[in-house]
C-alpha positions as CSV (number, residue, x, y, z in Angstrom):
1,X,58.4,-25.4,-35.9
2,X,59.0,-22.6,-37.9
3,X,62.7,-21.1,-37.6
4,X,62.1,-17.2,-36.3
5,X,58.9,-17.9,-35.5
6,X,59.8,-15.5,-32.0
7,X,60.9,-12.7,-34.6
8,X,58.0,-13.2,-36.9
9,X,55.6,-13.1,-33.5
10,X,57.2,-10.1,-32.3
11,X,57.2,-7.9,-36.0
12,X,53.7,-8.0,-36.3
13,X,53.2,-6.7,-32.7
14,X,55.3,-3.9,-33.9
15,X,53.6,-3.6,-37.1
16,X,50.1,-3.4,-35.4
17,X,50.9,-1.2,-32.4
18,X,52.6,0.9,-35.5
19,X,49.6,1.4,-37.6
20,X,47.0,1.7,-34.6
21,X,45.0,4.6,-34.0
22,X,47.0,5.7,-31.3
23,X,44.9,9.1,-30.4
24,X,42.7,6.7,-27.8
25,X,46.1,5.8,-26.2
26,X,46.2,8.1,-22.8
27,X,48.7,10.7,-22.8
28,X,51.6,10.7,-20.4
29,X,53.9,13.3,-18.9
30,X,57.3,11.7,-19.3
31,X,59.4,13.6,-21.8
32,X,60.2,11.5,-25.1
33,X,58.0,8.5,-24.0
34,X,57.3,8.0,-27.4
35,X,61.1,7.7,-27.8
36,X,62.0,5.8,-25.5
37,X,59.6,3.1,-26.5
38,X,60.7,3.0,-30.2
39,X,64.0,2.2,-28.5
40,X,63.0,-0.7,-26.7
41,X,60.8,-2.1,-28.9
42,X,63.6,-2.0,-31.4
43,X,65.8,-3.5,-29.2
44,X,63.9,-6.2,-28.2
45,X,63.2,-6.8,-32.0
46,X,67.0,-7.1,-32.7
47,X,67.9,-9.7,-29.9
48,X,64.9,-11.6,-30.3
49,X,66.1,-11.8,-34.2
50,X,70.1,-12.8,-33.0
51,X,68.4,-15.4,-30.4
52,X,66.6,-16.9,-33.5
53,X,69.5,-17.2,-35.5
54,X,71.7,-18.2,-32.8
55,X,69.2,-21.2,-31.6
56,X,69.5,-19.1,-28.4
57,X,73.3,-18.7,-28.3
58,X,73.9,-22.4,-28.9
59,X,75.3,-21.5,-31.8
60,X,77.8,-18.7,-32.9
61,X,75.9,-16.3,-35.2
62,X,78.2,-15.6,-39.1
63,X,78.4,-12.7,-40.6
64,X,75.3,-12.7,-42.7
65,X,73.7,-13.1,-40.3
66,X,74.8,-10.4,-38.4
67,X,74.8,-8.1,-41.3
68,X,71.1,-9.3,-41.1
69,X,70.6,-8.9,-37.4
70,X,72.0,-5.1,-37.9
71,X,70.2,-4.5,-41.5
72,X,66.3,-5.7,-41.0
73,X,65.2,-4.7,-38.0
74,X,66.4,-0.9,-39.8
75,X,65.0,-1.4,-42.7
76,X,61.7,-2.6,-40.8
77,X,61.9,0.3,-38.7
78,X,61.9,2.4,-42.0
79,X,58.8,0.8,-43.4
80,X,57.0,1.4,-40.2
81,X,57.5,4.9,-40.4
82,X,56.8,5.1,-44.2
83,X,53.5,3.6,-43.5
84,X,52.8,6.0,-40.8
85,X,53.7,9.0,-42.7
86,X,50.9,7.6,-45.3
87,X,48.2,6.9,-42.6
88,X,46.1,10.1,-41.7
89,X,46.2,9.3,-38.2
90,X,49.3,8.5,-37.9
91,X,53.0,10.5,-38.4
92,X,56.3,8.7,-39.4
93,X,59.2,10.7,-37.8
94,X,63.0,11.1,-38.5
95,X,63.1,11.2,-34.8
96,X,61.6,7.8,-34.4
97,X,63.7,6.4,-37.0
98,X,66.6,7.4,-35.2
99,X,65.5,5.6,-31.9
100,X,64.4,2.5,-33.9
101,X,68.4,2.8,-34.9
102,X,69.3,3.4,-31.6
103,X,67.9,0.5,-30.2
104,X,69.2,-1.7,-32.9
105,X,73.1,-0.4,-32.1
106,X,72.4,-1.1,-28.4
107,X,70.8,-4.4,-28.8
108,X,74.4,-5.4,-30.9
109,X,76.2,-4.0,-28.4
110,X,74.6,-6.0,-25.8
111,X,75.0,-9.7,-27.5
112,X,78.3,-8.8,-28.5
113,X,79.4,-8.6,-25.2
114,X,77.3,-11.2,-23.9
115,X,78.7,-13.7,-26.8
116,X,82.5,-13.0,-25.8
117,X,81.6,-14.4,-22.6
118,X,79.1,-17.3,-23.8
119,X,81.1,-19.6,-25.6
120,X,78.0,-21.5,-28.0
121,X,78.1,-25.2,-27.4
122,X,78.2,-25.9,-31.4
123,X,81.3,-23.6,-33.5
């Protein structure tokens, strides 16, 4: 099976919901929608990647790979928005960037506390 196979599954969701034509999408009255979405998707993105590399907390994650954990999902979050600044029917935002980054700090927060209280099986 391949290793981040999870990750890899969930990145090119994000990558096709990113470059879609979104202007068929229905519109919605809740303010920052758009926000809050980059947020969770980003999120989700981040612990799926630290469940990967953790074999699901069964084993305790090094510093690589949390400098990696932290560092792609930004850096994928910035390609996404490059691309959509380059699509006409799309627009890359500083704003969504931010709230990519935003759900990348709050998806370390939350393993970080979750790992002080798991103790992984294998050191």
């Amino acid at each position: 099976m391949i290793k981040y196979l999870p990750t890899i599954l969930v990145c090119t969701l994000v990558l096709i919901l990113s470059v879609i034509n979104t202007g068929v999408l229905p519109k919605t009255d809740v303010p920052s929608a758009d926000k809050i979405v980059h947020t969770i998707m980003y999120l989700g993105i981040t612990m799926i990647l630290i469940f990967d590399q953790t074999s699901y907390l069964r084993k305790k994650i090094t510093k690589l790979q949390s400098y990696f954990a932290f560092l792609f999902p930004i850096g994928f979050g910035s390609l996404m928005e490059i691309i959509q600044h380059i699509l006409p029917w799309r627009s890359g935002s500083i704003y969504d960037f931010i709230a990519n980054t935003l759900g990348v700090i709050i998806a370390i927060l939350i393993m970080s506390i979750a790992t002080r209280y798991h103790k992984p099986k294998y050191e």
